[in-house]
N, C-alpha and C positions, 0 to 999 in steps of 0.2 A: 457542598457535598451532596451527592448525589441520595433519595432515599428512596427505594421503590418497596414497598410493601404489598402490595398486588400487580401482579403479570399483566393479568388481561382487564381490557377496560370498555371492550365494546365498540369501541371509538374507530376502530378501523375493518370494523365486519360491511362498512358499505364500499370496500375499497377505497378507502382513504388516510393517509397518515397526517399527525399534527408535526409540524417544524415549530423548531424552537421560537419563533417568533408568534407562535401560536397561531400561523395559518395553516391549513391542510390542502395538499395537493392529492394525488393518484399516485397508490401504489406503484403504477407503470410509469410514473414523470422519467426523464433526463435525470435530474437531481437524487432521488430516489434511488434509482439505478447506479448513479455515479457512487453515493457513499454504502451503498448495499454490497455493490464489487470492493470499495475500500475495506468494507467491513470482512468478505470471506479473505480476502488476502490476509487480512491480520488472523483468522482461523487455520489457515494454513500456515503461516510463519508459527503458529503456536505446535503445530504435529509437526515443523521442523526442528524447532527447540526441542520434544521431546530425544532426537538423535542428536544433537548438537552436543559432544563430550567438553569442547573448549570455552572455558569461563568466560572468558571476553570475548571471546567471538555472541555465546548466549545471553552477557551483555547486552552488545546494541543489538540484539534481535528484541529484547525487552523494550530498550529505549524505544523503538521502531516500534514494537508493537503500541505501546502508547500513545505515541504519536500518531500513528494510524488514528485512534480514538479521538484525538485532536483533529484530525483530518475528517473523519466523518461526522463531530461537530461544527467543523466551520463549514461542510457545504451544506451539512441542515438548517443553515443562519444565512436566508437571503440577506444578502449584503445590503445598505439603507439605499433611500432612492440620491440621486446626485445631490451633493449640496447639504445631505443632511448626515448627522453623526454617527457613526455605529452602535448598538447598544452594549451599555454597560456588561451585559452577560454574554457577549459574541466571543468565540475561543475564534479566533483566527491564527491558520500555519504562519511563522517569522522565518524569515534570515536566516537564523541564528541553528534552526530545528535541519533546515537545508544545510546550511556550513558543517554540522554536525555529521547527519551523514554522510558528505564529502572528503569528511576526514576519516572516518572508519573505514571509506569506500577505497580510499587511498591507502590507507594502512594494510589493508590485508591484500590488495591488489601487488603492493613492494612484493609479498611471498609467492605472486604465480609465475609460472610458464608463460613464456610468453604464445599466445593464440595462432598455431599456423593453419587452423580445420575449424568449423564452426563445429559447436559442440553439441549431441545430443543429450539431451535429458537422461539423468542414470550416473552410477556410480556407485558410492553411500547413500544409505534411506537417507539419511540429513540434507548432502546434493539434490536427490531427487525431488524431495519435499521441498526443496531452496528454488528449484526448476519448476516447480508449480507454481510455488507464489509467487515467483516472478511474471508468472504467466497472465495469472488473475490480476495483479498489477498494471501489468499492459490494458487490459482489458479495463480496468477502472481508468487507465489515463484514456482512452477511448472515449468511455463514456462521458469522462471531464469534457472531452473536447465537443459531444457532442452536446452535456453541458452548457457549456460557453457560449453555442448557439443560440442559447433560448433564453440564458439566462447571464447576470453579471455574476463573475467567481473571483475570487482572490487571486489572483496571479501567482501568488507563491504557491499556490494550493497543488496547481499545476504540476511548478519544478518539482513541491518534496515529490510526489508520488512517481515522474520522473526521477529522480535519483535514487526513491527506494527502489523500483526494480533495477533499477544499473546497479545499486547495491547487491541484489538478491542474484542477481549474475555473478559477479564477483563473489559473495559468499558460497554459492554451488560449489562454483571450481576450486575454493577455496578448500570445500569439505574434501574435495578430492585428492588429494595428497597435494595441494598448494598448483593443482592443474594438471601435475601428474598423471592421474587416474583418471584423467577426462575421457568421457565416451565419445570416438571423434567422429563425423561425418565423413562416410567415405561415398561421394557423388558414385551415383549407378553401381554401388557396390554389392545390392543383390540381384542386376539385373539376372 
């Protein structure tokens, strides 16, 4: 269990954070950047939930946002050097966290329209705010990759954050009357 009794510690006024392995890198690292984007995408899915009326759709947005939490735990936890064991306190994304939202992603995908326009952003505040997060997601799987570069990541760490923005696509359109009400692109439509 987590217990923080004071905010601020000082420890990062020379630009520097501590990872859970008790090294500190730079505020500006790859890594930092990677789970700093995971992190606002889970702020944003949270001011999507506030418009979300549907119980289980507000569900895995829960479960999701959790697991986010998981996700910017396991890239605060350089993975061990080859050959040697993980530690006992590393939270790393599974399987299981992927399969999970593959199944919700599929579920609510049964009730759309099928896509003949690419969609802009808009609709319901819910969509909208579903359209953001997915945005910032992208954006965190970017930084994963650029990541990757520099450092060793978990490979599943990858797919989740991959399949939660394919999820956050699917649930925009989803909030839109099941794609319905999708805002559609109309190419050089205000020329």
């Amino acid at each position: 269990m987590v217990k923080l009794n004071k905010i601020y510690t000082r420890t990062g006024d020379d630009g520097t954070t501590g990872l859970v392995d008790g090294s500190r890198v730079s505020k500006d690292s790859a890594r930092v950047a990677a789970y700093g984007d995971v992190d606002e995408t889970n702020s944003v899915i949270g001011l999507a939930r506030l418009h979300v009326d549907d119980a289980a759709l507000g569900a895995m947005l829960s479960r999701i946002q959790n697991d986010l939490f998981d996700l910017g735990a396991d890239l605060a936890t350089p993975l061990p050097a080859k050959g040697e064991a993980d530690s006992e306190y590393a939270l790393r994304i599974i399987q299981s966290q992927i399969d999970k939202v593959e199944a919700d992603l599929d579920k609510l995908n049964e009730d759309l329209e099928p896509l003949n326009s690419f969609v802009l952003p808009g609709g319901t505040a819910a969509s909208a705010h579903l359209h953001q997060a997915r945005t910032v997601a992208r954006r965190a799987e970017r930084k994963l990759v650029t990541m990757m570069g520099q450092d060793d990541v978990n490979p599943l760490a990858m797919k989740y954050i991959n399949r939660v923005s394919d999820f956050l696509f699917v649930a925009a359109r989803w909030c839109n009357d099941h794609g319905r009400d999708d805002v559609k692109w109309v190419p050089g439509g205000s020329r």
